[in-house]
Biopython code that builds the backbone (N, CA, C, O; Angstrom):
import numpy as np
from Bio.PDB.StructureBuilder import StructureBuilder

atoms = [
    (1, "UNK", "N", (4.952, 7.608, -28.003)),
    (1, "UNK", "CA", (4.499, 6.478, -27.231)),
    (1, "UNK", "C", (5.342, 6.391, -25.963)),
    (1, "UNK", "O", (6.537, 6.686, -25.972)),
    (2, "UNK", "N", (4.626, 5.937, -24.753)),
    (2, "UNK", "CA", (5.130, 5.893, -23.625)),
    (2, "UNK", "C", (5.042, 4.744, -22.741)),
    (2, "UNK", "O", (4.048, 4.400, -22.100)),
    (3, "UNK", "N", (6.449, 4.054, -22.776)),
    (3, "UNK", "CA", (6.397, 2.471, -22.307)),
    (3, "UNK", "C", (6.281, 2.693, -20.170)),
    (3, "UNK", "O", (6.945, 3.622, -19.711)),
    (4, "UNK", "N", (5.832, 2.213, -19.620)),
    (4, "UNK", "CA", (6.431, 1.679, -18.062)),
    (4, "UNK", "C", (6.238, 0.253, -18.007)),
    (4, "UNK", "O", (5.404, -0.531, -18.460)),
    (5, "UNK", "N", (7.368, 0.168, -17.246)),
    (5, "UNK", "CA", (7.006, -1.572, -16.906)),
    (5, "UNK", "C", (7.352, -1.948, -15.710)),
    (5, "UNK", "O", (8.035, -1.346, -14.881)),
    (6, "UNK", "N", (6.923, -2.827, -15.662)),
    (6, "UNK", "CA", (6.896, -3.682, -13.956)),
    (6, "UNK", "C", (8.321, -3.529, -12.873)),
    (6, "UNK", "O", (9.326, -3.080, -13.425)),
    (7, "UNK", "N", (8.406, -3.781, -11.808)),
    (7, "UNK", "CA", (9.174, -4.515, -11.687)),
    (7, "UNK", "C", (9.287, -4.699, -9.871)),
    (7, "UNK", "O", (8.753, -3.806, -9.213)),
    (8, "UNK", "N", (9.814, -5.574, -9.297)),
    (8, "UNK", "CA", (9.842, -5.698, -7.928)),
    (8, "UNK", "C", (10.400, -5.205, -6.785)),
    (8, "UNK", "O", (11.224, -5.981, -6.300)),
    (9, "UNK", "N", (10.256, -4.280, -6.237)),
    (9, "UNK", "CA", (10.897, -3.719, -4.796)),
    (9, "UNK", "C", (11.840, -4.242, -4.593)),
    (9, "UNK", "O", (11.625, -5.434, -4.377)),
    (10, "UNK", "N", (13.333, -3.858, -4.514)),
    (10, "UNK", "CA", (14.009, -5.242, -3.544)),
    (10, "UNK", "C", (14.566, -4.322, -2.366)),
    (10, "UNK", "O", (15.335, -4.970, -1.656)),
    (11, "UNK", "N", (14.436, -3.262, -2.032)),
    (11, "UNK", "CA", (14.745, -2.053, -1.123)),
    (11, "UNK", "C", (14.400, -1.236, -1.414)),
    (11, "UNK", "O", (14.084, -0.981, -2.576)),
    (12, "UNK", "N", (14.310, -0.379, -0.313)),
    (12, "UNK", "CA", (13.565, 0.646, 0.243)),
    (12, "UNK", "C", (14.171, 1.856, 0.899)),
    (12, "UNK", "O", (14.075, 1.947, 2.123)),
    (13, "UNK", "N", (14.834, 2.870, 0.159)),
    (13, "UNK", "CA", (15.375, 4.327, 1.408)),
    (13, "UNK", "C", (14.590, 5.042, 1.439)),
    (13, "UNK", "O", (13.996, 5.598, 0.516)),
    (14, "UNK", "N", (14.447, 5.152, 2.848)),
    (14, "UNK", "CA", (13.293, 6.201, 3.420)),
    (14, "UNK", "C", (13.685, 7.335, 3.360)),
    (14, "UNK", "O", (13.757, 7.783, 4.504)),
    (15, "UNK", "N", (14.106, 8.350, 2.317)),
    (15, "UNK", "CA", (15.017, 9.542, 2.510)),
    (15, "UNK", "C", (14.007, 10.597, 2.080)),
    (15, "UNK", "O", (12.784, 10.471, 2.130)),
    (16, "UNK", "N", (14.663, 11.612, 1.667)),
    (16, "UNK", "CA", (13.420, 12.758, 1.651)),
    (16, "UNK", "C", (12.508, 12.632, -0.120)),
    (16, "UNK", "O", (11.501, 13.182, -0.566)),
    (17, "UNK", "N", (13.231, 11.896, -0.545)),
    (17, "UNK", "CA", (12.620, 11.636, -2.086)),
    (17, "UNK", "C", (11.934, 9.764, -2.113)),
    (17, "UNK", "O", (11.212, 9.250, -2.968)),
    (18, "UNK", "N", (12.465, 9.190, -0.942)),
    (18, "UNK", "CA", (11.799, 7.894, -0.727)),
    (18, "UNK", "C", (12.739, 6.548, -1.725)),
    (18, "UNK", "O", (12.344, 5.410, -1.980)),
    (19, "UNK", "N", (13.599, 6.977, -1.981)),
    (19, "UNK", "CA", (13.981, 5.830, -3.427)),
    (19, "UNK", "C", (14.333, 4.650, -3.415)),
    (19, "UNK", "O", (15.145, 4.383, -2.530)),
    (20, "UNK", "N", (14.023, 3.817, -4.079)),
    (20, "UNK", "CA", (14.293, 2.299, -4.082)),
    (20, "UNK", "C", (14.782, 1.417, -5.006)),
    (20, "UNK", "O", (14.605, 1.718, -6.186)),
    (21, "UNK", "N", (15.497, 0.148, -4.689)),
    (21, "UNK", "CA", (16.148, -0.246, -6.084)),
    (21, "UNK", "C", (15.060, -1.296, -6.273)),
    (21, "UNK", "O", (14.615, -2.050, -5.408)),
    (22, "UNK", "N", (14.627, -1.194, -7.864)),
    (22, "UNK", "CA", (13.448, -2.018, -8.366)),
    (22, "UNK", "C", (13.919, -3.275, -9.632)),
    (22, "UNK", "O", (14.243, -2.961, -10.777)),
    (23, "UNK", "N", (13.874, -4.481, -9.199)),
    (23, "UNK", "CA", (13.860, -5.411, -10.085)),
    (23, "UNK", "C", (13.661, -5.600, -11.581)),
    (23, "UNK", "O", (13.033, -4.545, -11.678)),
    (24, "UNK", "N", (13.666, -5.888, -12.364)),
    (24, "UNK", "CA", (12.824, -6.028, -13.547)),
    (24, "UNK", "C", (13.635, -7.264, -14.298)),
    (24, "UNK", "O", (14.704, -6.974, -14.834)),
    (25, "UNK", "N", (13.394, -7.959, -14.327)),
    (25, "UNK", "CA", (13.118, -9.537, -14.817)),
    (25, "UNK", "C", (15.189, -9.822, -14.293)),
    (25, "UNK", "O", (16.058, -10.394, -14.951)),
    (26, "UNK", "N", (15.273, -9.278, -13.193)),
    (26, "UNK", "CA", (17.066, -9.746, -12.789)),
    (26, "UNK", "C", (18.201, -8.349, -13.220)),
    (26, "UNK", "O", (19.420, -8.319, -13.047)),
    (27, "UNK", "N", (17.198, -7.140, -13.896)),
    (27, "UNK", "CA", (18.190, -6.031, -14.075)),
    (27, "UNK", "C", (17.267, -4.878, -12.983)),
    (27, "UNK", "O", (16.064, -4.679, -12.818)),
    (28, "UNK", "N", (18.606, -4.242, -12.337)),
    (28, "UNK", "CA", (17.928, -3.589, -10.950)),
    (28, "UNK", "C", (18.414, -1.758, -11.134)),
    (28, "UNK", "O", (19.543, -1.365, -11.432)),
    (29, "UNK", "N", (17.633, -1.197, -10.956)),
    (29, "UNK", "CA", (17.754, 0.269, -11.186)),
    (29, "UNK", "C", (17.243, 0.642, -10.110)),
    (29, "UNK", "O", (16.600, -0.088, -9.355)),
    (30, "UNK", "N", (17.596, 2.369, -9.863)),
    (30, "UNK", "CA", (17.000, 3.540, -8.576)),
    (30, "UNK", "C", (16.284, 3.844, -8.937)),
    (30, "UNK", "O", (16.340, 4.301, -10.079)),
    (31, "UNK", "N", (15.332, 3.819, -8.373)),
    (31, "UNK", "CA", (13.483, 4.029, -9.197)),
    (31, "UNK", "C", (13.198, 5.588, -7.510)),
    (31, "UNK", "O", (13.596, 5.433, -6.355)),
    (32, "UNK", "N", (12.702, 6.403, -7.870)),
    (32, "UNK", "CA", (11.890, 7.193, -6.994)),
    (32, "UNK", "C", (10.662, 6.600, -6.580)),
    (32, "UNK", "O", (9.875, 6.368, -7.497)),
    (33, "UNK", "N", (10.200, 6.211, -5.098)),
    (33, "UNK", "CA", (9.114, 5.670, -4.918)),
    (33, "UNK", "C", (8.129, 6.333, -4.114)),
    (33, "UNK", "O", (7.376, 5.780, -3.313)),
    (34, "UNK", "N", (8.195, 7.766, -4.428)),
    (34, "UNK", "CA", (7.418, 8.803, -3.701)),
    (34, "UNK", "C", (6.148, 8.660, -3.692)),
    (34, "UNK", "O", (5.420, 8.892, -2.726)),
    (35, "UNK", "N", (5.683, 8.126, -5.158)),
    (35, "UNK", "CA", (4.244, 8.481, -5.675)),
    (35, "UNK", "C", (3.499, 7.117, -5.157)),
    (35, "UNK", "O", (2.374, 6.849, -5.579)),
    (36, "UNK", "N", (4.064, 6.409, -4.379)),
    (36, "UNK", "CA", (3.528, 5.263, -3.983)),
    (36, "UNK", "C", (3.706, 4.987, -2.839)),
    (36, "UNK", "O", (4.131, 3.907, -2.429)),
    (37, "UNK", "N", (3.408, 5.915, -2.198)),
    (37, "UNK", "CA", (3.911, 5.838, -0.653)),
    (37, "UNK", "C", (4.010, 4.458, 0.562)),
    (37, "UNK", "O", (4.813, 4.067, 1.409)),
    (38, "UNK", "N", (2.124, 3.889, -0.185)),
    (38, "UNK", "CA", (1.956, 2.293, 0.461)),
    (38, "UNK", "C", (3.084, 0.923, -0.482)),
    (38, "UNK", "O", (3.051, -0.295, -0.307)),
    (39, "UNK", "N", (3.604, 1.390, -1.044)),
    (39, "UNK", "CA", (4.798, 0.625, -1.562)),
    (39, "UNK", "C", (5.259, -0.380, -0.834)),
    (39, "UNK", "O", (5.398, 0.259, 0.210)),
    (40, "UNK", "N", (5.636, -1.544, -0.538)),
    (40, "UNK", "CA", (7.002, -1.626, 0.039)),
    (40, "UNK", "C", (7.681, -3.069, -0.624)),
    (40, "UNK", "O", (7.337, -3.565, -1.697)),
    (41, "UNK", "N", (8.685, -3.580, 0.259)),
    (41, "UNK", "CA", (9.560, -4.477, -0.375)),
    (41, "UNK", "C", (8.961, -5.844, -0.742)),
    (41, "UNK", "O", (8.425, -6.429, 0.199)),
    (42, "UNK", "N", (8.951, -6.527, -2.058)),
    (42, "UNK", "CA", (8.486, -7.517, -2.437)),
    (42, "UNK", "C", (7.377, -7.023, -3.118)),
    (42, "UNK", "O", (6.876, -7.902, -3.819)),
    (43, "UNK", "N", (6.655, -5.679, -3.196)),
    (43, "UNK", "CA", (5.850, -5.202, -4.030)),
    (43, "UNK", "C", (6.284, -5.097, -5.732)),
    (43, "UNK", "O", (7.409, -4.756, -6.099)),
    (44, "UNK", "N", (5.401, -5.382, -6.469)),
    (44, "UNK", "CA", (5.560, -5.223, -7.493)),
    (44, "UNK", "C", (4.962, -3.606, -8.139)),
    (44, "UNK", "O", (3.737, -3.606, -8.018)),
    (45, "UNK", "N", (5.320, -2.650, -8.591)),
    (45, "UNK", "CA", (5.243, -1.529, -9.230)),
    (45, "UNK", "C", (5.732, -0.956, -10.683)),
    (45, "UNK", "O", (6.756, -1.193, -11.324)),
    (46, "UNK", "N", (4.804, -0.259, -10.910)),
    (46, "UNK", "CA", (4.836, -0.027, -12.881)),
    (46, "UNK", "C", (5.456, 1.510, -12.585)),
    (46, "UNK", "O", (5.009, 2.428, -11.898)),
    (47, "UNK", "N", (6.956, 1.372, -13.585)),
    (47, "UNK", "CA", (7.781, 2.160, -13.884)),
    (47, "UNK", "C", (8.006, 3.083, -14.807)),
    (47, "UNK", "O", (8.020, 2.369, -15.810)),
    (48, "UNK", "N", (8.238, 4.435, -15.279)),
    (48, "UNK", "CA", (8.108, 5.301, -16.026)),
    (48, "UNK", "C", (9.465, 6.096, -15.869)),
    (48, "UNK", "O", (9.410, 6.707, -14.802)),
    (49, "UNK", "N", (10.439, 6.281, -16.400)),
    (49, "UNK", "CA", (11.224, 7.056, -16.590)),
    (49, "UNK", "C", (11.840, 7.793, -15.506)),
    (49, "UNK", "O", (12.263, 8.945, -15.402)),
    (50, "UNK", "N", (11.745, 6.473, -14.477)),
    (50, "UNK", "CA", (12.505, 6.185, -12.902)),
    (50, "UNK", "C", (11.483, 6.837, -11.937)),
    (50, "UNK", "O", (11.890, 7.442, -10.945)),
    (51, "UNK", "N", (10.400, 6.744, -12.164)),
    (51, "UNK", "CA", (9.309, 6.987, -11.212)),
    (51, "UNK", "C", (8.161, 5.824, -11.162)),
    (51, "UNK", "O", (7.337, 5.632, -12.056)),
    (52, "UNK", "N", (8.261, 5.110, -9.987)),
    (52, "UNK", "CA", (7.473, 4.047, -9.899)),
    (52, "UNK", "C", (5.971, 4.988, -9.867)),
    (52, "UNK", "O", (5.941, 6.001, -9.168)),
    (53, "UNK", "N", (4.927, 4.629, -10.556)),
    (53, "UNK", "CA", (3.569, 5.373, -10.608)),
    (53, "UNK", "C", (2.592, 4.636, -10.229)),
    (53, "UNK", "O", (1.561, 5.255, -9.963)),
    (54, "UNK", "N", (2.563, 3.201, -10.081)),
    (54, "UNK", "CA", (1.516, 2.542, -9.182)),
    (54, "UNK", "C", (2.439, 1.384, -8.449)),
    (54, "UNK", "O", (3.628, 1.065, -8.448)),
    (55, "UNK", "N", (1.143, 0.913, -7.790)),
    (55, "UNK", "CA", (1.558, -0.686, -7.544)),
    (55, "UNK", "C", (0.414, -1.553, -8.821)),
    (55, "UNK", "O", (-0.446, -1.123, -9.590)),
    (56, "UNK", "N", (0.960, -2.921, -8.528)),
    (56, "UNK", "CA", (0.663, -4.110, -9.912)),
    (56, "UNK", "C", (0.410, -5.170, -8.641)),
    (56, "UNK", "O", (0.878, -5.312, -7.511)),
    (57, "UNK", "N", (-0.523, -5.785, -9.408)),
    (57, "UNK", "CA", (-0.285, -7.251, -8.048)),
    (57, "UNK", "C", (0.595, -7.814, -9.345)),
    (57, "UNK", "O", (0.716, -7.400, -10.497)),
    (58, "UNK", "N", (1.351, -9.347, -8.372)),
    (58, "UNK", "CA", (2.125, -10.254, -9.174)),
    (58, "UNK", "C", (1.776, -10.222, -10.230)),
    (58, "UNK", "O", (2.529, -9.708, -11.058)),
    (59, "UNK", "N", (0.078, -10.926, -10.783)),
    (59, "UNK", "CA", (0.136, -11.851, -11.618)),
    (59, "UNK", "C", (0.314, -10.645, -12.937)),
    (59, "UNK", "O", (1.133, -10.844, -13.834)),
    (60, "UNK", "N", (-0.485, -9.509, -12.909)),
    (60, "UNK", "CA", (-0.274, -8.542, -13.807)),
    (60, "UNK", "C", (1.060, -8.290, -14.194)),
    (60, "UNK", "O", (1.399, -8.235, -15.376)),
    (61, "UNK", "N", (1.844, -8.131, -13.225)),
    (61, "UNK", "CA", (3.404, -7.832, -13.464)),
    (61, "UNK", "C", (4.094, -8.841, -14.532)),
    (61, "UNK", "O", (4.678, -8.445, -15.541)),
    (62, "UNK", "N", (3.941, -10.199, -14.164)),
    (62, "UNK", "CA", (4.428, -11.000, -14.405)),
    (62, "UNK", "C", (3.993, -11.323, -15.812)),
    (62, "UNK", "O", (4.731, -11.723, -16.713)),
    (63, "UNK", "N", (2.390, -11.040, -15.898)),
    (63, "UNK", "CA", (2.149, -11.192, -17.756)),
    (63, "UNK", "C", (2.409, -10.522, -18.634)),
    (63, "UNK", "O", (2.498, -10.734, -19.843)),
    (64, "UNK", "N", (2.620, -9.165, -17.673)),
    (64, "UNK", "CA", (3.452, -8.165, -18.577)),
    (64, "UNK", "C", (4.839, -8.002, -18.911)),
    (64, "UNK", "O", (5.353, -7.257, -19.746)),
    (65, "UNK", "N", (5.429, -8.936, -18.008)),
    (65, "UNK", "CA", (7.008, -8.870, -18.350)),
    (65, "UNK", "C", (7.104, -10.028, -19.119)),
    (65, "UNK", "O", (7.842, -9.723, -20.057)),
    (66, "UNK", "N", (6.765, -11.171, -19.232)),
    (66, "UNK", "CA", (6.228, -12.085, -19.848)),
    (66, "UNK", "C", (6.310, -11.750, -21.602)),
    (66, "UNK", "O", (7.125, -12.150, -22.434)),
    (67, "UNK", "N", (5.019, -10.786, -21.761)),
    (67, "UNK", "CA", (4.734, -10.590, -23.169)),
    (67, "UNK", "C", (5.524, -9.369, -23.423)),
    (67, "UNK", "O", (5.332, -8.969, -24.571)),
    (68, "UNK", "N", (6.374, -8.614, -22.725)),
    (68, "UNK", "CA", (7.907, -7.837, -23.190)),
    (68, "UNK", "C", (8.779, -8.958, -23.649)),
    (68, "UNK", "O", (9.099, -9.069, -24.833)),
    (69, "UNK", "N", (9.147, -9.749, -22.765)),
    (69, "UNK", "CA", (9.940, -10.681, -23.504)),
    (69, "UNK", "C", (9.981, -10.980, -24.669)),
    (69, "UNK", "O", (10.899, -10.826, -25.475)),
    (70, "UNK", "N", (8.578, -11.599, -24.848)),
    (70, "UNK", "CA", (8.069, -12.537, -25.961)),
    (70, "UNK", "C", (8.144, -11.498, -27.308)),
    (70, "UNK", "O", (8.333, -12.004, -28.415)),
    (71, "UNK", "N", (7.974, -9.885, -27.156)),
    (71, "UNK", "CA", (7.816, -8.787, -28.129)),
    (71, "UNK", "C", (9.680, -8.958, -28.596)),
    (71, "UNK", "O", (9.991, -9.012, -29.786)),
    (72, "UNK", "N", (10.566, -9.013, -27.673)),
    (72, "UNK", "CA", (11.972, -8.402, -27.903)),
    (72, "UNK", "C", (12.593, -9.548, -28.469)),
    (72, "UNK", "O", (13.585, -9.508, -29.196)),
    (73, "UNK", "N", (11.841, -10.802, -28.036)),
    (73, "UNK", "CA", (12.742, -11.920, -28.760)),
    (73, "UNK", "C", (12.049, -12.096, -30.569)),
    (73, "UNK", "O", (12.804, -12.590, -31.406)),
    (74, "UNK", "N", (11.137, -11.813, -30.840)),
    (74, "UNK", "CA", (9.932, -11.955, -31.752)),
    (74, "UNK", "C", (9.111, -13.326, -31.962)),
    (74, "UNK", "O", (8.974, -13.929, -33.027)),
    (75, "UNK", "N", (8.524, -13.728, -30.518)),
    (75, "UNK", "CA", (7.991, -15.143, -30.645)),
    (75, "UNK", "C", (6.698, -14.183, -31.104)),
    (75, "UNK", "O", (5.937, -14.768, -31.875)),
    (76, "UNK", "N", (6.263, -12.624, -30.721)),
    (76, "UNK", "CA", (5.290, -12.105, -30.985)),
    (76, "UNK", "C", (5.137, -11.388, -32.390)),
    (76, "UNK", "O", (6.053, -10.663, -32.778)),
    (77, "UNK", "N", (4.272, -11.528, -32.979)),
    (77, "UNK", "CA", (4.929, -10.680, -34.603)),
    (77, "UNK", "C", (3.747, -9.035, -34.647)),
    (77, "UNK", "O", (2.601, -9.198, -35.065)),
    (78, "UNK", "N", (4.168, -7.686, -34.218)),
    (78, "UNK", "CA", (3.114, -7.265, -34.266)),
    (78, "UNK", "C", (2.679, -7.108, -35.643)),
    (78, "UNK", "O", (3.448, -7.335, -36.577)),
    (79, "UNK", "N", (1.028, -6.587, -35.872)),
    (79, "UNK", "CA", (0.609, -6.746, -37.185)),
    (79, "UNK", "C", (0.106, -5.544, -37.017)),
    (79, "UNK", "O", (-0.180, -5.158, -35.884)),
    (80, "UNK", "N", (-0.066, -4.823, -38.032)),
    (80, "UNK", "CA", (-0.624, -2.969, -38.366)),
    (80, "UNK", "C", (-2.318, -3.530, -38.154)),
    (80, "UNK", "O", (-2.846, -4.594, -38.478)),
    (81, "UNK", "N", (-2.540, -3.036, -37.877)),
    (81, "UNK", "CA", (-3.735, -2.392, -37.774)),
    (81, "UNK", "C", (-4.403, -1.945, -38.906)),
    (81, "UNK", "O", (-3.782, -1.095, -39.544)),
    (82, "UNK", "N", (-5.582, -2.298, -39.380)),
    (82, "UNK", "CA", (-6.104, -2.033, -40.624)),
    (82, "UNK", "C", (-6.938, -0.506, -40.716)),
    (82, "UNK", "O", (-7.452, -0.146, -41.775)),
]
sb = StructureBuilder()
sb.init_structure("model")
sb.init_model(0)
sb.init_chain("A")
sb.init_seg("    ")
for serial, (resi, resn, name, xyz) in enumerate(atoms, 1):
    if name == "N":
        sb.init_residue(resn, " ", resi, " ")
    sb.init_atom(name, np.array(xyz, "f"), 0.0, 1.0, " ", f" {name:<3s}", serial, name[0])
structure = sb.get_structure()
């Protein structure tokens, strides 16, 4: 299984690999932002194993970091599948 998740632009280096440091709910990492060239700061983008792979508008971002939360604290209980 293969998680990405959201998170917000907060800079931008224009260097030969493009890289940027990306938000995610107040913890900030070097994300590569090659593959998203129309990117930019205050954008929200879905993350994969330090390669931002799209853009997200807000509200998507935000329900998705949202219901990560809600999974890690266990307000969510998952249930198997029958």
């Amino acid at each position: 299984m293969c998680l990405a998740i959201p998170g917000q632009i907060q800079r931008i280096d224009d260097d030969a690999l493009r890289q940027g440091t990306v938000s995610f709910a107040g913890v900030t990492k070097e994300v590569c932002l090659a593959l998203v060239p129309e990117a930019e700061v205050g954008d929200y983008v879905i993350v994969h194993v330090g390669f931002a792979i799209s853009k997200v508008d807000e509200q998507a971002a935000k329900e998705s970091l949202s219901l990560i939360e809600q999974l890690s604290s266990g307000q969510i209980n998952e249930s198997p599948s029958s």
